[in-house]
C-alpha positions as CSV (number, residue, x, y, z in Angstrom):
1,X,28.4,5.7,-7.1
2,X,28.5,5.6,-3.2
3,X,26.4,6.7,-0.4
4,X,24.7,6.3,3.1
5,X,21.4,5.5,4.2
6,X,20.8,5.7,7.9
7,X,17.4,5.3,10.3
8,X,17.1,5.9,13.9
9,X,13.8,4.9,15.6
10,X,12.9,6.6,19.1
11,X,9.9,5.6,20.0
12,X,7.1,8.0,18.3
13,X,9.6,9.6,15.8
14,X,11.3,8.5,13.5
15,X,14.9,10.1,11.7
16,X,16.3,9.4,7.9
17,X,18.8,10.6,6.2
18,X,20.5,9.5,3.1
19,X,23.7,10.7,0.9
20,X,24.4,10.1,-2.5
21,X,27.7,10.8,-4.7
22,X,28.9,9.9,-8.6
23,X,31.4,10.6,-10.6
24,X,31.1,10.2,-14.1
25,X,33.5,10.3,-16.9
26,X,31.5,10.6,-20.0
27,X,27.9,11.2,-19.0
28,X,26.8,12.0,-22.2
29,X,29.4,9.9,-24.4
30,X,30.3,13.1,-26.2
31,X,33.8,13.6,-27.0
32,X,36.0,16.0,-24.6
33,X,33.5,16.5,-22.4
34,X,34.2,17.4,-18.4
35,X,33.6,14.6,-15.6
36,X,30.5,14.9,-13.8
37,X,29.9,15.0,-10.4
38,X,27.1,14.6,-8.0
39,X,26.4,15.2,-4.6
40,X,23.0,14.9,-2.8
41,X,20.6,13.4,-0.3
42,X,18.2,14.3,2.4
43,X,16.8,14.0,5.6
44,X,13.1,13.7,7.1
45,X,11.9,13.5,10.8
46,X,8.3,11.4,10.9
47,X,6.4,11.6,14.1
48,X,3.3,9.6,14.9
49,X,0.9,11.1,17.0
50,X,-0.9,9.6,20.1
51,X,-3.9,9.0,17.8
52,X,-2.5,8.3,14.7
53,X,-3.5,5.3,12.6
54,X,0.3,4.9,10.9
């Protein structure tokens, strides 16, 4: 498994992001079974008002 997590803070807002990816030879210990791969993440902007409590 590998990934990236990343944050950039700019004053009121705030970025993330964050990639994921596995590979997996025998997810399921069954015999002949494919490899599995995954591939994923996400990203959110937060932004904290002028009156905000957070």
């Amino acid at each position: 498994m590998a990934g990236a997590d990343v944050t950039f803070d700019i004053g009121r807002l705030e970025l993330n992001g964050q990639y994921m990816h596995r590979e997996d030879g025998a997810p399921t210990f069954a015999a002949d079974e494919p490899e599995a791969k995954a591939d994923g993440g996400f990203a959110e902007a937060i932004y904290i008002f002028a009156d905000g409590r957070w």
